[in-house]
C-alpha positions in Angstrom: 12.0 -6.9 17.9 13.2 -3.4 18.5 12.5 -0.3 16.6 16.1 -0.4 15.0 16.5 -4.1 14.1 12.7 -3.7 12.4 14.0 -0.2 10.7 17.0 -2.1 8.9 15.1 -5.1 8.6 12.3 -3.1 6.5 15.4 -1.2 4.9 17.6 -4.0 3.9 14.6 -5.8 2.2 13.4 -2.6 -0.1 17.0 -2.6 -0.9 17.8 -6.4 -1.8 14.4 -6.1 -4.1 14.8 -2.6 -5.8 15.6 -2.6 -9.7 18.8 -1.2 -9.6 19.9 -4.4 -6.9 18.2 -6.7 -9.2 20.4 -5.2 -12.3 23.8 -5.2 -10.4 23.4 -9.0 -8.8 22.5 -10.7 -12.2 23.9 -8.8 -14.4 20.9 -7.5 -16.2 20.1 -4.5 -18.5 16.9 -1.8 -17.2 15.4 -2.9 -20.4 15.2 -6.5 -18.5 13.9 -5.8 -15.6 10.0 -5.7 -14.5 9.1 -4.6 -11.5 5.2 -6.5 -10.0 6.7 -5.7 -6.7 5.4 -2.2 -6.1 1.8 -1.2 -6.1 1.4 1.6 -8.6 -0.8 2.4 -11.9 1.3 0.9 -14.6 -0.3 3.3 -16.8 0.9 7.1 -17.6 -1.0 10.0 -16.0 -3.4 11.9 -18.3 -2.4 14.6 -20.1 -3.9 16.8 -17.8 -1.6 16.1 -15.3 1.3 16.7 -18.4 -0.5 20.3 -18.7 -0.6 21.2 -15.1 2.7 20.1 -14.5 4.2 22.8 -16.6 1.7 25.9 -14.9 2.8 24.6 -11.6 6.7 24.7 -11.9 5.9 28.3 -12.4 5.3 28.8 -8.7 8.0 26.5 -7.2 10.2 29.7 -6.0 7.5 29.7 -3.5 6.2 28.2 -0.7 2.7 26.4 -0.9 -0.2 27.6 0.7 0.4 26.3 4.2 -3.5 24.4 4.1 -3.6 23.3 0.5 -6.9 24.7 0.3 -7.4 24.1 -3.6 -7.0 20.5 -2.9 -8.5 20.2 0.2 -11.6 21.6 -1.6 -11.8 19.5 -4.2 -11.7 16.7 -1.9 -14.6 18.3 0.0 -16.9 18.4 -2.8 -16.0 14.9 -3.9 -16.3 13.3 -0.4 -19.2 15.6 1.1 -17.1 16.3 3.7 -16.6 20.0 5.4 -12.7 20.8 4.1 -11.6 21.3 7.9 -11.9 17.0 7.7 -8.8 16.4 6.0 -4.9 16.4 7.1 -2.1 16.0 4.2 1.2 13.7 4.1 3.8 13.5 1.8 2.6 10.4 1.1 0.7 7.8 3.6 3.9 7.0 5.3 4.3 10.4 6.4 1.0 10.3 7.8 1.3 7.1 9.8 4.5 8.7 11.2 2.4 11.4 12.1 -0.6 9.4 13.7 2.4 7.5 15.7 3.9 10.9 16.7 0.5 12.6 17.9 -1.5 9.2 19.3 1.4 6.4 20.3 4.1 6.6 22.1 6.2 4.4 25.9 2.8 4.0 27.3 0.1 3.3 24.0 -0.7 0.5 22.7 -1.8 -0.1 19.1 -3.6 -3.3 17.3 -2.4 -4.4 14.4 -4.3 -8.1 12.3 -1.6 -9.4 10.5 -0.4 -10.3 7.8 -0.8 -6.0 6.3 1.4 -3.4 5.8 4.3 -3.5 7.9 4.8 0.4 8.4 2.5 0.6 10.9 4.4 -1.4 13.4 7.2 0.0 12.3 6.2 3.7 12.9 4.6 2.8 16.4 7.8 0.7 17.3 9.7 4.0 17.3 8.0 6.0 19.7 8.0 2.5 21.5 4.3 1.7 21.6 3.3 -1.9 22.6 1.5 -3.6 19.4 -1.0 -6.0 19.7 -1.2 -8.6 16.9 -4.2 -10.2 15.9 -3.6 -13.1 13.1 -6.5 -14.7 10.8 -6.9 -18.5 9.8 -6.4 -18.7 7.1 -4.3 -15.7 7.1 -5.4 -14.3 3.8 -8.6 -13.5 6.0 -9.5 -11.2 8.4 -11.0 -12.2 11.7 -13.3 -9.6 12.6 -14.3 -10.9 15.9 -10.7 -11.8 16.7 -9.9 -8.5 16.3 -13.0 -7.2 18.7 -12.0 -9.7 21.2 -8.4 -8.4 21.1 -9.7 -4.6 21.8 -11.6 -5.9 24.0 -9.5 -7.6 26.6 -7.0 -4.8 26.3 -6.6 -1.3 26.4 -6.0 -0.5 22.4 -5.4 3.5 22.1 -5.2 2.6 18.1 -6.0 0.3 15.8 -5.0 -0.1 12.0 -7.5 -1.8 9.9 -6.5 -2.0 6.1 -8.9 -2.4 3.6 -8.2 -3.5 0.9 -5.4 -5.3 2.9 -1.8 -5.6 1.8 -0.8 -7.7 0.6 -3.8 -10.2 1.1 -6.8 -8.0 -0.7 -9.1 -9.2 2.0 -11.8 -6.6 2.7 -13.6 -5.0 5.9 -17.3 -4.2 5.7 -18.1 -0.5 6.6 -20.9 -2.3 8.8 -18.0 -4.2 10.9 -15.8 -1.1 11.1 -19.2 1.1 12.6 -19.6 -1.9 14.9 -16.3 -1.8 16.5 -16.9 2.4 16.4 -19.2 2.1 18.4 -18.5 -1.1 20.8 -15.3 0.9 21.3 -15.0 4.4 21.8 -12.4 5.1 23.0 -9.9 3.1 20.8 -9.1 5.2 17.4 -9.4 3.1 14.0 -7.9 4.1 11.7 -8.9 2.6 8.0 -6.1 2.5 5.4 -8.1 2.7 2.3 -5.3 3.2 0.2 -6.2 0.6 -2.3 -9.6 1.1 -2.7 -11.2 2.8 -5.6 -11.1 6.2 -5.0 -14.3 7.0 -6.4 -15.8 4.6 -4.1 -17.0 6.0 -0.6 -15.0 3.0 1.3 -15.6 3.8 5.5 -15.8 7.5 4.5 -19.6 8.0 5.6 -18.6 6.9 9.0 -16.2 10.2 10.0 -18.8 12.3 10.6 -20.6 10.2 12.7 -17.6 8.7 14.9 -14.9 11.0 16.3 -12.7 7.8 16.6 -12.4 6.7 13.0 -10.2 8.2 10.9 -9.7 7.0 6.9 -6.4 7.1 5.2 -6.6 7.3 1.2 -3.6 8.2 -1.1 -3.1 9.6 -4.7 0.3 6.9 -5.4 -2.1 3.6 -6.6 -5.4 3.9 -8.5 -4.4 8.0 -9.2 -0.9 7.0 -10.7 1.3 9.8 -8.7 3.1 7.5 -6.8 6.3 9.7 -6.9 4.7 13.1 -6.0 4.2 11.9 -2.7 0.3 13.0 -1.4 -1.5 11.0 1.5 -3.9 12.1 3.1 -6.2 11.8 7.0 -9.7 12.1 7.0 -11.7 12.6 9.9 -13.4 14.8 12.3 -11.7 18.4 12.8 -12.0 17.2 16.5 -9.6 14.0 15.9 -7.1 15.5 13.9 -6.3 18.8 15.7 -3.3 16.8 17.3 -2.5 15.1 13.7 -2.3 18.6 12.6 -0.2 19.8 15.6 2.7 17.5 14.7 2.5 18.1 11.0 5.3 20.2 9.7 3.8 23.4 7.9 4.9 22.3 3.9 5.4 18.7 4.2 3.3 18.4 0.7 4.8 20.3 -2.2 2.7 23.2 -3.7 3.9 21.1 -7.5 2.6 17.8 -5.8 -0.4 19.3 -4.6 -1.6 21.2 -8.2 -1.0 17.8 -10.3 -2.5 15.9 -7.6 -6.1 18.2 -7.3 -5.8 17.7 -11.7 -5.4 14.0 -11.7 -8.3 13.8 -9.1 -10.7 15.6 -11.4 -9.9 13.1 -14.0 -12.6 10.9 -13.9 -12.3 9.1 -17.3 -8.6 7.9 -16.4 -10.0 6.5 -13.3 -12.5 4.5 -15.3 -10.3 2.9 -17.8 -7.7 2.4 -14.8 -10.8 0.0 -13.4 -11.5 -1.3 -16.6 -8.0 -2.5 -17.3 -7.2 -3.7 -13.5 -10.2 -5.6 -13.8 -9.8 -7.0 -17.4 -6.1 -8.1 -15.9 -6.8 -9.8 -12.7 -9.7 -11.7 -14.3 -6.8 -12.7 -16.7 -4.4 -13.5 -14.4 -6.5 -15.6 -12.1 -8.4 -17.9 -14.7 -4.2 -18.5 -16.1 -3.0 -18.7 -12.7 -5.7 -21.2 -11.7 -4.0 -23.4 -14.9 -0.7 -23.7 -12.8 -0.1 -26.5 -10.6 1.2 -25.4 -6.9 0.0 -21.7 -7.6 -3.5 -20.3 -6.0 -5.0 -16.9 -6.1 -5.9 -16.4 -2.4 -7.2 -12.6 -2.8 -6.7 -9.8 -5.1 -7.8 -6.0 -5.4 -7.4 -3.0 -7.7 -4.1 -4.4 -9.7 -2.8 -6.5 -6.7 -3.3 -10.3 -6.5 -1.8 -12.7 -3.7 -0.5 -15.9 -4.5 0.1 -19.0 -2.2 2.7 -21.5 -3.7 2.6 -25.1 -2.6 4.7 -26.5 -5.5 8.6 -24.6 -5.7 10.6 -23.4 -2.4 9.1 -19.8 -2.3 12.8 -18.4 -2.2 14.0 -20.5 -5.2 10.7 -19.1 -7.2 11.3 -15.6 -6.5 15.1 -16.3 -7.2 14.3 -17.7 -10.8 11.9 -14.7 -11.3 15.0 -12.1 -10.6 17.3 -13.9 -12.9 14.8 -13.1 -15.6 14.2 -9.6 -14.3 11.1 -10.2 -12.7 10.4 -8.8 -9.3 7.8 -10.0 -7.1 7.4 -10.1 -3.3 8.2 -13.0 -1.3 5.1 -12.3 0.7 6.6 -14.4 3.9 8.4 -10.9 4.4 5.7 -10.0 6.1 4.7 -11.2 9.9 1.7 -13.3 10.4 3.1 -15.0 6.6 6.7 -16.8 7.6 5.0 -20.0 7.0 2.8 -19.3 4.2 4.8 -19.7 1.1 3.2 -17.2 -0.7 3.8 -13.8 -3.9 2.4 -10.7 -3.7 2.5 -8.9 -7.1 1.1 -5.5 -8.6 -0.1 -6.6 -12.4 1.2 -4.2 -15.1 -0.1 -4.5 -18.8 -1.0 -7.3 -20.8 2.2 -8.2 -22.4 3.8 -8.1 -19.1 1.6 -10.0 -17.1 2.0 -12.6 -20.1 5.9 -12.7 -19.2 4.6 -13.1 -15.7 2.7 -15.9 -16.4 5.2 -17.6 -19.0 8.3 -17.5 -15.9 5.5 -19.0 -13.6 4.9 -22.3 -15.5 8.3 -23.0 -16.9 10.7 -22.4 -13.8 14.3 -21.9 -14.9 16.6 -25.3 -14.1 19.2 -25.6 -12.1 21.6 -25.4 -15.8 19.8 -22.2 -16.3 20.9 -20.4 -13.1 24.3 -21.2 -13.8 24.1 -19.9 -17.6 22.5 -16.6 -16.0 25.0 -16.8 -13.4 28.0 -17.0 -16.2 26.1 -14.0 -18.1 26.6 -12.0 -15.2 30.1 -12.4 -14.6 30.7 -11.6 -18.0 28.7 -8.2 -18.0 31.1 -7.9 -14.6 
């Protein structure tokens, strides 16, 4: 597919499922809707980030200081890592745009397993790189050795392994990710550990042994600043010179970058955001398991993946969006078209309950149309 049909592809999706979409095309009120769709904290920032909000507005008639050096300290000390190992994004999109800029391009190729996140093909699809997909079975897996084979028989310049994986949860060992390090040197791996616990050292120890891994983390999911927009590289000074040559001098706000350093040092939110995700999933998957046709296949920090066997997966997520539920039809993503199959991002309690209460009584066919009437009515 090209770049531009997998552009407005990606684009008319986000659209089609975004609140305000959901709201307009059955008539529903914001106070109806609930969004499991996108992966975020479903619980406020601490107050801290409240407090250091207000300082840092003080300084937005400036620009920030061009290396974010307060951050980039503080993830120094908190990763052992020499500061000159990290590279900033406005967000990890920006920074996969950026590894696609520097690394891909006509005449790369990059490996992708599948099902994950679909931005990576999309960002290497526009410089026109070749991917290389590499699919599991069952396809909430991943095939380690397929993927070595795959690097092996060709020439991969990158390769995206994500960990936990979106939307599946499945997770790489840092032994498996070292092994390919070293079997291949010459291919860059790149771990998206945007979902892991970010207190948790993930594939960071391996950076400063391997020049060719690089490990993506972000402040939108466990840190709850989804909308301030900080991703961020880490690697060896070595790998990311060229990351850094492409990356535009203030693409991270100073305001972003204050809150995001405070919300870092916050350890105690971090700990009760465990607690809860792990309180809910437990939840989630012992009430799921009750449900015929439904099966947790994988699940990390407050994401869970669902296979459906019972209901047409476009008719389930249908009835869900008349109630003013939203949930990802998971066979959006390649390497899932014939896996009927949900992701969703659990919220609190008394939403996940709602969750669960649309899941075992699907609405009936009389229902649509009353929800259908309602809407013309609000039209």
């Amino acid at each position: 597919m090209a770049a531009k049909d997998e552009r407005l592809k990606m684009r008319l999706y986000e659209e089609e499922s975004a609140p305000e979409a959901i709201m307009a095309k059955y008539g529903l009120d914001a106070r109806d809707i609930l969004d499991f769709s996108v992966n975020v904290n479903p619980f406020a920032p601490p107050a801290i980030v409240f407090d250091e909000a207000a300082k840092a507005l003080e300084d937005c008639g400036v620009y920030p200081d061009l290396h974010l050096r307060d951050l980039r300290q503080t993830l120094s000390v908190r990763h052992g890592l020499e500061p000159g190992f990290f590279m900033f994004g406005a967000g990890l999109d920006d920074v996969l745009k950026l590894i696609s800029q520097a690394w891909l391009g006509p005449s790369r190729t990059v490996l992708i397993h599948v099902p994950t996140f679909p931005r990576y093909e999309l960002e290497a699809r526009i410089v026109n790189a070749k991917p290389i997909y590499v699919a599991s079975d069952p396809p909430w897996r991943i095939d380690i050795e397929r993927i070595s084979d795959a690097v092996r028989a060709n020439t991969v310049d990158v390769a995206y392994l994500c960990t936990p994986n979106n939307p599946t949860g499945a997770r790489i060992g840092i032994d498996d990710v070292e092994g390919l390090a070293t079997s291949f040197p010459e291919t860059r791996f790149v771990v998206d550990e945007a979902l892991a616990d970010p207190t948790l050292p993930g594939a960071m120890p391996l950076v400063g042994k391997y020049k060719n891994v690089v490990v993506l983390r972000t402040f939108s999911k466990y840190l709850g600043l989804a909308g301030l927009r900080v991703g961020y590289a880490v690697g060896h000074p070595e790998s990311l010179s060229s990351l850094t040559s492409v990356r535009p001098p203030f693409n991270v706000s100073g305001f972003s970058a204050k809150i995001a350093k405070a919300a870092l040092e916050n350890d105690d939110f971090l700990s009760s955001s465990r607690l809860a995700f792990k309180a809910e999933r437990d939840f989630m998957t012992a009430e799921i398991g009750k449900i015929a046709g439904l099966a947790v296949r994988g699940s990390c920090s407050n994401m869970m993946f669902i296979s459906i066997s019972a209901t047409p997966i476009s008719r389930l997520v249908g009835d869900l969006a008349r109630r003013g539920i939203i949930v990802v039809d998971a066979t959006s993503f390649r390497g899932l078209e014939n896996t009927p199959s949900l992701r969703i991002s659990l919220r609190t309690r008394p939403e996940n309950a709602r969750l669960l209460k649309a899941l075992r009584s699907p609405m009936s066919p009389a229902d649509a149309v009353f929800q259908r009437a309602r809407s013309d009515e609000r039209c």
